[in-house]
VEXDREN-2710 file (C-alpha; in Angstrom, 1 decimal):
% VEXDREN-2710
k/r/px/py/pz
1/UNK/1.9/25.2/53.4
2/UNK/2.4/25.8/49.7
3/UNK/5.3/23.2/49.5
4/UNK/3.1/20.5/50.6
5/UNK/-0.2/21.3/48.8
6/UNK/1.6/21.6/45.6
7/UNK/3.2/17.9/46.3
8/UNK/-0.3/17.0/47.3
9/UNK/-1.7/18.5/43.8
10/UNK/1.2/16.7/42.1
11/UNK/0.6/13.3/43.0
12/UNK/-2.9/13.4/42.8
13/UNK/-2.2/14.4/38.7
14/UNK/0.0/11.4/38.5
15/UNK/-2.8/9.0/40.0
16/UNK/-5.1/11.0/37.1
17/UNK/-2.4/10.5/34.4
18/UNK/-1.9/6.8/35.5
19/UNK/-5.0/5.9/35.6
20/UNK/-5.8/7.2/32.3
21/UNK/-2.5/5.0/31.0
22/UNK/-4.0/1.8/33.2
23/UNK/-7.6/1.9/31.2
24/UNK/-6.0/2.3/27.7
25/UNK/-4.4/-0.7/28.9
26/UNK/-7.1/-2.6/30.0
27/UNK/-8.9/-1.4/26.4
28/UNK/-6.1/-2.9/24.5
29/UNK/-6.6/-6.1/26.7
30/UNK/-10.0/-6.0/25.7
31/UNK/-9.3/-6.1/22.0
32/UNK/-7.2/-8.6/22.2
33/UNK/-9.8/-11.1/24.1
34/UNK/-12.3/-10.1/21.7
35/UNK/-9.9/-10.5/18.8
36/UNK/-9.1/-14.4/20.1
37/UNK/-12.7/-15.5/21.3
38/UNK/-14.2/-14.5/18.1
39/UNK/-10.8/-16.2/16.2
40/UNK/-11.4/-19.2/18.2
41/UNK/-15.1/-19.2/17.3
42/UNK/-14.8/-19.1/14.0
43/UNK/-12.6/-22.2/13.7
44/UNK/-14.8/-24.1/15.8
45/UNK/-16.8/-23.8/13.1
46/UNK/-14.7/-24.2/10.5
47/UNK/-13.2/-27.3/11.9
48/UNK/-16.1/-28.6/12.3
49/UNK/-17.1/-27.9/9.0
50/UNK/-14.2/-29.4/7.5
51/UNK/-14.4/-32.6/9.4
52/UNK/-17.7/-33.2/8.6
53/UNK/-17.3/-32.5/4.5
54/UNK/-14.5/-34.8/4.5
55/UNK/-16.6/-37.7/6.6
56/UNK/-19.3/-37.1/3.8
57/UNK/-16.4/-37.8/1.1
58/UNK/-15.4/-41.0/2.6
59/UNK/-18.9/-42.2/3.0
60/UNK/-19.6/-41.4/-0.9
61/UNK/-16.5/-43.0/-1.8
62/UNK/-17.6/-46.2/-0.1
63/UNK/-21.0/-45.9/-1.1
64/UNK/-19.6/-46.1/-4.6
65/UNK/-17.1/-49.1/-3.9
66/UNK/-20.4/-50.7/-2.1
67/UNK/-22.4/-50.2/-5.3
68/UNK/-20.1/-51.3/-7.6
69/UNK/-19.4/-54.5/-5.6
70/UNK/-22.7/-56.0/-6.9
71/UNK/-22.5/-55.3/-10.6
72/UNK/-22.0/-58.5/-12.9
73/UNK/-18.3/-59.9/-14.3
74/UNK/-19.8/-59.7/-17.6
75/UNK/-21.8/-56.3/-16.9
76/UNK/-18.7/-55.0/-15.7
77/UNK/-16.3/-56.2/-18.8
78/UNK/-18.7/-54.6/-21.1
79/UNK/-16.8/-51.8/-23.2
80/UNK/-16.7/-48.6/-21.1
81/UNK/-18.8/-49.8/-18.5
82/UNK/-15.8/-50.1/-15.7
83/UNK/-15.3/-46.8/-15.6
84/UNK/-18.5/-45.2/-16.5
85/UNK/-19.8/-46.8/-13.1
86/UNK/-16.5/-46.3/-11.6
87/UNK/-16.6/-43.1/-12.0
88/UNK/-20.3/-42.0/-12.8
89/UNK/-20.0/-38.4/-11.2
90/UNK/-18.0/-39.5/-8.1
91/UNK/-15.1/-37.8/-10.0
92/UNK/-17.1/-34.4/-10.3
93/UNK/-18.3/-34.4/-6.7
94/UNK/-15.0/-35.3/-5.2
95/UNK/-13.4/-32.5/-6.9
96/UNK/-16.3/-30.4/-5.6
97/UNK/-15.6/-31.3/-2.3
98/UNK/-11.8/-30.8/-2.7
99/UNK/-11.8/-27.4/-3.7
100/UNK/-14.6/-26.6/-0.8
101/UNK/-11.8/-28.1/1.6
102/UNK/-9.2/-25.9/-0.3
103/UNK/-11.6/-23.0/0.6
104/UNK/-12.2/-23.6/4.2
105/UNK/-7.7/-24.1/4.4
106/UNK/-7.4/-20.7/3.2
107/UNK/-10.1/-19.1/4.7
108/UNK/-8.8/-20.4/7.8
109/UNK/-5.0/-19.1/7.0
110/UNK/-6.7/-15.7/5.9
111/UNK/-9.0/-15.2/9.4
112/UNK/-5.8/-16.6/11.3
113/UNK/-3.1/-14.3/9.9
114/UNK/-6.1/-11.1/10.2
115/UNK/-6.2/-12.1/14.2
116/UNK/-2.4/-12.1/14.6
117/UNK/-2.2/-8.8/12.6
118/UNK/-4.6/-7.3/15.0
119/UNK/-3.1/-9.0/18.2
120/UNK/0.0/-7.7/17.1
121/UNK/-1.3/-4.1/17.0
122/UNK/-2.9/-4.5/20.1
123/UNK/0.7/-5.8/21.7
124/UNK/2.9/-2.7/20.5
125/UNK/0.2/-0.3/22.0
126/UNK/0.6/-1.7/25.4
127/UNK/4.3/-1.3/24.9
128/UNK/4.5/2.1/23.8
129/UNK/1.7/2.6/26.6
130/UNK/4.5/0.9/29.3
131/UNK/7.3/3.2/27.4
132/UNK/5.2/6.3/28.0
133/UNK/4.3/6.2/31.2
134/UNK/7.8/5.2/32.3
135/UNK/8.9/8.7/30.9
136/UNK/5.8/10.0/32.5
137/UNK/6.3/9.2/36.0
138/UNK/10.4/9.2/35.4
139/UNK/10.4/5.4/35.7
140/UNK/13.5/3.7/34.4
141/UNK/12.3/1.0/31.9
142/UNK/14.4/-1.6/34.3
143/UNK/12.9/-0.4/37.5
144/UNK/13.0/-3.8/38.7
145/UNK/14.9/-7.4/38.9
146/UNK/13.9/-10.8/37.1
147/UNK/10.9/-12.8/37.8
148/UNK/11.0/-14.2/41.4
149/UNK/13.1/-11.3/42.9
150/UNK/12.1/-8.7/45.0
151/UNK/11.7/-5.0/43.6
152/UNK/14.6/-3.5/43.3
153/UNK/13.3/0.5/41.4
154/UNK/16.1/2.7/40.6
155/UNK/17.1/6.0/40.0
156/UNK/13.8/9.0/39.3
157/UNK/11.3/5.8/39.7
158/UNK/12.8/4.5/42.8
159/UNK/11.5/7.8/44.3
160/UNK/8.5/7.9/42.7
161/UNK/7.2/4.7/43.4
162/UNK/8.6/4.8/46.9
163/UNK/6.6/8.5/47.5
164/UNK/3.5/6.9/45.9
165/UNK/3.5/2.6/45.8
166/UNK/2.2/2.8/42.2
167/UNK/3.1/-0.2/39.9
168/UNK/4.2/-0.6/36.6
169/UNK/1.3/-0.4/34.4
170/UNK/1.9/-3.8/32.5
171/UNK/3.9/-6.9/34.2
172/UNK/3.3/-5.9/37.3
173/UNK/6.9/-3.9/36.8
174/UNK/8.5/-7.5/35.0
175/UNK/9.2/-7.2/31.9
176/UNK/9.3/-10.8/31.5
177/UNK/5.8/-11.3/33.1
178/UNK/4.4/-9.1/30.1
179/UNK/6.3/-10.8/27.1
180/UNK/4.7/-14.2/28.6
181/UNK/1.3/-12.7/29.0
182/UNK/1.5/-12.7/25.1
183/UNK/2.8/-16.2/24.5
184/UNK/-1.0/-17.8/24.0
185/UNK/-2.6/-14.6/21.6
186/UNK/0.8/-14.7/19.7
187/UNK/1.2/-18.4/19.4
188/UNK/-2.2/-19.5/18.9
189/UNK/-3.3/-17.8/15.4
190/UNK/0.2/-19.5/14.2
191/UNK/-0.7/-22.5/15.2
192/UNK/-3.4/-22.2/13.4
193/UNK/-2.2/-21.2/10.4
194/UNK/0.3/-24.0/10.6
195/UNK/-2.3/-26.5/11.0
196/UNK/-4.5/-25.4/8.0
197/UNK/-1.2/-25.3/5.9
198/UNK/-0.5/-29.1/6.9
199/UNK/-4.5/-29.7/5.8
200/UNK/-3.7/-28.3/2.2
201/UNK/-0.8/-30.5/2.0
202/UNK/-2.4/-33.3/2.3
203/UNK/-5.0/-32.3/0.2
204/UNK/-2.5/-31.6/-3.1
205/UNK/-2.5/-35.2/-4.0
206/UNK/-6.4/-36.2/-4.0
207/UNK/-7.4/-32.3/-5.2
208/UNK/-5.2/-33.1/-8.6
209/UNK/-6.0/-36.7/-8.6
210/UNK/-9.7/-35.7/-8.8
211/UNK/-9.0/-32.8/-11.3
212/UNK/-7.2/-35.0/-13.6
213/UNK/-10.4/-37.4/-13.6
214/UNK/-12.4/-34.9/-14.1
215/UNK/-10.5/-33.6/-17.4
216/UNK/-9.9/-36.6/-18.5
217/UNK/-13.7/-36.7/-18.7
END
């Protein structure tokens, strides 16, 4: 009777020990939906914030155009007078609002790269998590065949999983299910970032154009 209570006191340790390595799973999954919902919350706002500073330049640029419109030939021929109205302090507040759009680019880059950082973290835990329990519970790291296959465990794990019908802790035992879970957290913030870089392109031209004006002053 000893034989079989010790193989009894055994597995029940390993179905400790792997739940322990299943919740420091789920707590790195946990992070890394926190880490995106407050990522994606953020740029809401900033997005929206952008969007709406740069409608509020175009309707003070046309305001201007609008305004000047109605000014006399000979008012407007006077010395000086063309660009004192042209530019009376539209110069100073587009510039303002150029380097507030500059701001919200690179906060937006700063938040963005932050998030991957910590994604990132979050992602080589779970694998060295998957790594240790493999050598754990004797698992081979390719216990199993590609996406679509049946289970195919090998070697220590194919005994150990066929004596207790425990799954890989991440992927359900494919690797290629886990790498794919990761696609949207990993992709996202560089999408991100690649979108606010593209904004501060096209902000170069009208952010010197405006400084210019303003020194020129």
């Amino acid at each position: 009777m000893i034989g079989p209570q010790k193989d009894e006191q055994d597995v029940e340790r390993k179905i400790q020990l792997y739940n322990i390595y299943r919740d420091y799973v789920k707590h790195e999954d946990n992070l890394i939906n926190n880490r995106m919902t407050w990522l994606l919350s953020i740029h809401g706002f900033l997005y929206a914030t952008y969007g709406l500073t740069l409608q509020k330049k175009f309707e003070i640029s046309q305001k201007i155009v609008e305004s000047t419109s109605h000014v006399s030939a000979f008012v407007w021929d006077a010395p000086g007078m063309s660009g004192a109205m042209e530019g009376y302090g539209f110069d100073y507040v587009s510039f303002q609002i150029d380097v507030f759009l500059i701001g919200i680019g690179l906060v937006g880059i700063f938040i963005s790269r932050i998030a991957l950082e910590s994604i990132e973290a979050a992602g080589r835990a779970t694998q060295t998590l998957r790594t240790n329990a493999n050598i754990a519970f004797g698992m081979d790291l390719e216990s199993t065949g590609p996406a679509g296959s049946e289970a195919t465990p090998i070697g220590v794990g194919a005994r150990l999983r066929k004596k207790l019908w425990l799954p890989q802790i991440t992927g359900g035992g494919l690797g290629d299910h886990e790498i794919n879970g990761f696609i949207a957290p990993r992709g996202i913030p560089r999408i991100l970032i690649v979108s606010w870089v593209f904004s501060l392109v096209l902000m170069i031209y009208p952010f010197f154009k405006d400084a210019a004006a303003v020194i020129g002053r």
